[in-house]
C-alpha positions in Angstrom: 0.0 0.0 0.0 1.1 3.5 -0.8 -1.0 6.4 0.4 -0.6 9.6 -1.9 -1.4 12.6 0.3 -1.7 16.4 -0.4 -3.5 19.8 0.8 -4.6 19.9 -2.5 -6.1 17.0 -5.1 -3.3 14.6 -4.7 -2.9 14.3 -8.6 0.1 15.0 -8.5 1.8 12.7 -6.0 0.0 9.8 -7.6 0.7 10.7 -10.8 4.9 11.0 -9.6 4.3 7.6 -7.8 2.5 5.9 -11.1 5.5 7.6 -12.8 7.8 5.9 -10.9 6.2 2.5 -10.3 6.2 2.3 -14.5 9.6 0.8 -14.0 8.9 -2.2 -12.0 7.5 -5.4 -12.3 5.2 -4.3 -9.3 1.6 -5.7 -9.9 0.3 -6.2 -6.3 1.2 -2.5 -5.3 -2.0 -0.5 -4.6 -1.8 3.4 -4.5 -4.7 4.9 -2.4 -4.8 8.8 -2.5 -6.2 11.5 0.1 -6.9 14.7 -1.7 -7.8 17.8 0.4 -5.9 17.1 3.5 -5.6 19.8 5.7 -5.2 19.5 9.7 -3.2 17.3 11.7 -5.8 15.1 13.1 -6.5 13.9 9.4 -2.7 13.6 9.2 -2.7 11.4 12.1 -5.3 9.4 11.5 -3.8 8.6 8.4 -0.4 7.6 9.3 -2.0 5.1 11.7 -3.7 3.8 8.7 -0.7 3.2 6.7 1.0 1.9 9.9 -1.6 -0.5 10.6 -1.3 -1.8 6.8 3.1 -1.8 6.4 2.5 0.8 4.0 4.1 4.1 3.5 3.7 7.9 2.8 4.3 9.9 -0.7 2.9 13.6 0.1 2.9 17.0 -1.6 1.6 19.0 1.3 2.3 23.3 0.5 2.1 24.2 4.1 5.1 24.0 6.1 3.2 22.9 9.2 1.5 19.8 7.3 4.6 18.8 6.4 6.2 19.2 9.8 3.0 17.2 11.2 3.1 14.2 8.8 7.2 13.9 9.7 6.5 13.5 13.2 3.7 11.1 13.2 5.6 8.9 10.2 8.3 8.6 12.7 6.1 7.9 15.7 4.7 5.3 13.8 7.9 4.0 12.3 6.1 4.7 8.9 8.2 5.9 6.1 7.0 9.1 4.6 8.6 10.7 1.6 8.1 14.7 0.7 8.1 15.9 -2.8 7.0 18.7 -2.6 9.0 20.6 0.6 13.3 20.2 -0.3 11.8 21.6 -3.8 9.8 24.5 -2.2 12.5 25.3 0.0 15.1 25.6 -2.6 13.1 27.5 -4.6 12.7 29.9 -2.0 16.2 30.5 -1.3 17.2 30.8 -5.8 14.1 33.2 -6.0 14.6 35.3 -3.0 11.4 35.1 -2.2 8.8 33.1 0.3 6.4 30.5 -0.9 2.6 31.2 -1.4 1.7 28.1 0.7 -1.5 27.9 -1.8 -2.5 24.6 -2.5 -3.4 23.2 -5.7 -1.6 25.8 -8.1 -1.2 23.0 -11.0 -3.4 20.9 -12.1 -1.6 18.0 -14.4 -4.8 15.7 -15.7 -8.4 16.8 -16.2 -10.8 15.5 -14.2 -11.9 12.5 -16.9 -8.5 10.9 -16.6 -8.8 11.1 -12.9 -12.5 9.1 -13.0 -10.8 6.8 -15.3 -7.9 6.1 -13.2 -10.2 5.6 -9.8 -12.1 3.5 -11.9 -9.6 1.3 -13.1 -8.4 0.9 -9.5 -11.6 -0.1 -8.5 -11.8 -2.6 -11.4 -8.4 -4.6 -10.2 -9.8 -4.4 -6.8 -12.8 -5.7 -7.0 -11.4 -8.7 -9.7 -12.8 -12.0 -9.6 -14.6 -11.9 -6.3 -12.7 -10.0 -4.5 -13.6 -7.2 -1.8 -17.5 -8.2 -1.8 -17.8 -6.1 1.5 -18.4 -2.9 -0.4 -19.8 -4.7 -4.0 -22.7 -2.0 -3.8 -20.2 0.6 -4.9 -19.7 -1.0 -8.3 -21.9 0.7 -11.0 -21.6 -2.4 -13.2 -21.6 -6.1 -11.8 -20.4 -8.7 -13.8 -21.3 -12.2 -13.2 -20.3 -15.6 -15.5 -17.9 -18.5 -15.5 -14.5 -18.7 -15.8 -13.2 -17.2 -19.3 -16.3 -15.7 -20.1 -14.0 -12.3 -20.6 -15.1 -10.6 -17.3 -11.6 -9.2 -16.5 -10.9 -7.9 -19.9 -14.5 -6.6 -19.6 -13.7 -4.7 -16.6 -10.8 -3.1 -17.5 -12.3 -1.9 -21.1 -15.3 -0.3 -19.1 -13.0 0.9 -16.2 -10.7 2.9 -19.3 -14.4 4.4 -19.8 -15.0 5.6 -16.5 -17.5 2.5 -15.0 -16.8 1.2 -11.6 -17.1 -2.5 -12.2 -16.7 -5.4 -10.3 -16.6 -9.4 -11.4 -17.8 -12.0 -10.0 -16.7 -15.8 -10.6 -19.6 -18.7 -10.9 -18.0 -21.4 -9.6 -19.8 -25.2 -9.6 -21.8 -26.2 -6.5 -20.4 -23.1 -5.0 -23.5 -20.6 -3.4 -22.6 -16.5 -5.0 -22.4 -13.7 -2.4 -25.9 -13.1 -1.0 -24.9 -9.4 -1.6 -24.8 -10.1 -5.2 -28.1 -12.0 -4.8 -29.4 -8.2 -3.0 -27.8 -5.7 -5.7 -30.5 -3.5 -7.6 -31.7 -5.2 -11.2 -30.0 -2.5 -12.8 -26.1 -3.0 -11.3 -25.5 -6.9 -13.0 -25.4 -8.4 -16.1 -24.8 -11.9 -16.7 -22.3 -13.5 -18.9 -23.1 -16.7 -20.8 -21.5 -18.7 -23.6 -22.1 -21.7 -25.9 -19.8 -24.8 -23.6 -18.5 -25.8 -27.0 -16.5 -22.6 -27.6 -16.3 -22.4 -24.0 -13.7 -25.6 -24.1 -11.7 -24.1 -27.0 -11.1 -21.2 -24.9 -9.9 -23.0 -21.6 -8.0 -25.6 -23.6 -5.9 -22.5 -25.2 -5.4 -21.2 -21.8 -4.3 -24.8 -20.2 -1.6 -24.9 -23.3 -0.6 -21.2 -22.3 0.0 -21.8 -18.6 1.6 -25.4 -19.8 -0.4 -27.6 -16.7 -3.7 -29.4 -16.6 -6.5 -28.4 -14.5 -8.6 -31.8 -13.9 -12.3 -30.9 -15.6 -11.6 -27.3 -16.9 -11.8 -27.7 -20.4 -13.5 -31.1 -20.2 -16.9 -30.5 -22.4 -19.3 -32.4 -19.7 -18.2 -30.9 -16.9 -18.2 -27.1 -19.0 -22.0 -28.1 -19.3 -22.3 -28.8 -16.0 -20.8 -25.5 -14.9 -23.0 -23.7 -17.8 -26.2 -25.6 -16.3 -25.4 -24.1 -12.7 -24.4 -20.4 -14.2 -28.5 -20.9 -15.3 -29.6 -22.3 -11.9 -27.9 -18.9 -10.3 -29.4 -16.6 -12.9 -32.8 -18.0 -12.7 -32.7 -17.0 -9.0 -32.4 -13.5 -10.2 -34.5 -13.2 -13.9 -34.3 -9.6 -14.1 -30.5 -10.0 -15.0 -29.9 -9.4 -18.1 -27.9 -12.1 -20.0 -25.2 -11.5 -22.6 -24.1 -14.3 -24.7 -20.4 -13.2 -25.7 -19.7 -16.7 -27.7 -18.5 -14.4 -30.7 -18.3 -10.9 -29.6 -15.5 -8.9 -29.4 -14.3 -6.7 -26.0 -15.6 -3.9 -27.9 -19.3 -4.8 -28.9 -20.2 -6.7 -25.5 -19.0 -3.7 -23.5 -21.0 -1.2 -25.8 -24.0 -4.0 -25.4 -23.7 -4.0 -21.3 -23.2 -0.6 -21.0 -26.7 0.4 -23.0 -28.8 -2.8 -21.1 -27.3 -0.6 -17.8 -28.4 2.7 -19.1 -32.0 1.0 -19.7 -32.4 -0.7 -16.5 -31.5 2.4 -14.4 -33.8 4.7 -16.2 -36.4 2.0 -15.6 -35.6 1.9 -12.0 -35.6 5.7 -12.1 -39.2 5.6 -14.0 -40.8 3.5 -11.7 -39.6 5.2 -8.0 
């Protein structure tokens, strides 16, 4: 975990740390940002969150006494926090002859539509396959199906568009979240797919990974697990169903994203 903090929006320390993580091999780092930071007890409570998770501390606080605040608590906590913006300020101070403005949020690096997208996308890896069900409800796009039914690729494509979307896995004989069960009509869509193509699919991804997974790409037990996806989305026939057998990324995101707009202004309509 690295928390990206500032007085301001906090664009810019994430965009430095993004920057920076570009050259590493570093998939399972997550960057969570605090914009509009601007007393000590939001400093402090904070730092205790990054202490209580090993993470650590990029910040590009303006004011001196933010920065002298978050210094002190890092080190009461033991929790490593890294200043870009202060050694600058103050060296700029001393070449220019002249004192800082101490006004926050004097650049502004990305408009507000990359910023959506790139929350988005974060909320897309985080809520991947299951994971994080505790706060599903956030997602504004829910996508349910078996394995290889494209609902990572899915989620990133509609994440780059500015959806928050979450997956979730149907796994044979295995009950879904009963928060799934609760979501409004107009949050999931359910993906479905002919088991014959199904196979072809899994049996290209057992020769990529070079190891057999007993029953994955076996055609019965595909039926089976097709069958049961049915079972779950019978319990819940106002889920739409998307057959992406032959569809690109493209067409079945431009499909789910118009049932979505549909449902909601039905909801809308009817309340």
């Amino acid at each position: 975990n690295i928390y990206t903090i500032s007085d301001a929006t906090g664009a810019t320390a994430e965009g430095v740390v993004r920057a920076a993580l570009a050259q590493f091999e570093a998939s399972n780092v997550r960057i969570i940002r605090y914009g509009g930071v601007r007393t000590c007890a939001q400093i402090n409570e904070i730092v205790n969150t990054a202490a209580e998770n090993h993470g650590f501390i990029v910040h590009t606080f303006v004011f001196e006494e933010l920065r002298s605040a978050i210094l002190a608590d890092g080190r009461a906590q033991n929790v490593t926090t890294i200043d870009l913006m202060g050694p600058l300020i103050a060296r700029l101070s001393e070449m220019l002859s002249a004192p800082p403005k101490q006004k926050p949020g004097g650049v502004r690096w990305f408009d507000e539509s990359y910023l959506d997208r790139i929350d988005a996308i974060d909320f897309a890896v985080r809520h991947d396959d299951g994971k994080n069900i505790h706060d599903l409800e956030k997602a504004e796009i829910v996508l349910v199906g078996v394995s290889r039914t494209s609902k990572t690729p899915l989620s990133i494509y509609l994440a780059y568009r500015g959806w928050r979307v979450a997956n979730i896995p149907i796994v044979l004989g295995v009950e879904p979240p009963q928060k799934l069960l609760k979501l409004p009509r107009h949050k999931v869509v359910g993906l479905v797919i002919k088991p014959d193509r199904l196979s072809e699919l899994r049996q290209v991804r057992i020769e990529k990974m070079g190891t057999k997974i007993l029953g994955y790409a076996d055609i019965e037990h595909i039926r089976q697990e097709v069958a049961y996806a049915y079972q779950i989305f019978d319990k819940r026939r106002d889920w739409p169903l998307v057959d992406v057998t032959t569809k690109p990324i493209e067409e079945t995101a431009s499909e789910i994203v118009t049932l979505i707009g549909k449902m909601a202004k039905k909801s809308q309509d009817n309340t």
